[in-house]
N, C-alpha and C positions, 0 to 999 in steps of 0.2 A: 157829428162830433168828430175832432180829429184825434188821430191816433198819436202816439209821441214819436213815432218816427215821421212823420209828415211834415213837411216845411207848414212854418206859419203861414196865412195867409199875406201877415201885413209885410212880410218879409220878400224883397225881391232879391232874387241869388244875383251876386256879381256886385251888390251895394252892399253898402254897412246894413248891419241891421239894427231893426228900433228896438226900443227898451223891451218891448213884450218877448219879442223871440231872443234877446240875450240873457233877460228872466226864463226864458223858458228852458235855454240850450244848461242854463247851471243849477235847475231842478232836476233836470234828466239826467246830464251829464257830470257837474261834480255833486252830486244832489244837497244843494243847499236849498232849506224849506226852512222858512219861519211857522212855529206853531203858533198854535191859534187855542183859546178857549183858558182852561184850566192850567194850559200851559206857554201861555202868554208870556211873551220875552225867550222863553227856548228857542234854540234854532238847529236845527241837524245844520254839520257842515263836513260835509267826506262820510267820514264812518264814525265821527264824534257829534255827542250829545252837549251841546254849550249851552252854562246855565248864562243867566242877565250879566253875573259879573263878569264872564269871559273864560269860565272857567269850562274845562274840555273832560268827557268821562268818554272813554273807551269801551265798546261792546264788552273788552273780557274783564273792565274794573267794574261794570255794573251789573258784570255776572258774578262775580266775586263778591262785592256787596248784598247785592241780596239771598246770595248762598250763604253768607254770614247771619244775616237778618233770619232766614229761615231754623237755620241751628240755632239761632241762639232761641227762638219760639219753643222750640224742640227739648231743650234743656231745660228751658223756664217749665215748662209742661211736666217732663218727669221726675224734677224736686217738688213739684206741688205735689206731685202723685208719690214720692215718697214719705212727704210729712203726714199723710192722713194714716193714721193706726189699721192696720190689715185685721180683720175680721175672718178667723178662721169658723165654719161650722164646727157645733158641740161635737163632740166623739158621743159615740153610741156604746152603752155598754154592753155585753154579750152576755155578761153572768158567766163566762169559765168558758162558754160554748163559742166556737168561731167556724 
């Protein structure tokens, strides 16, 4: 298996190189990757997430986002938890004696 610093095999230094090692030089080096699977048509390009339309999301807007996402779970969570009526234990009476 080769390593990523390794020249491609099909690659001769001093020629152009072929499609595989030009694919390979801007996966490594500007790292453009097309995904695969569940996220089919994404494609990292630099340090942005590109969706099919060509739209670009930046590490700190998609950290932003789901820091959003996560409060607002957080809030939803403790309005549920306010509407239910608190149930305090009976008071014990002592008859005069404490």
């Amino acid at each position: 298996m080769l390593s990523d610093t390794e020249p491609r095999p099909c690659h001769v230094l001093g020629k152009r190189p072929p499609p595989c090692a030009e694919a390979h030089y801007r996966r490594i080096i500007d790292n453009h990757v097309t995904l695969h699977g569940p996220w089919a048509g994404w494609r990292l390009a630099g340090r942005d997430l590109v969706s099919p339309d060509g739209e670009r999301i930046n590490p700190q807007r998609l950290r932003g986002l789901l820091f959003r996402q996560d409060a607002e779970a957080r809030i939803a969570t403790a309005r549920a938890r306010e509407r239910k009526p608190v149930v305090l234990p009976a008071r014990e009476r002592f008859g005069g004696l404490a």
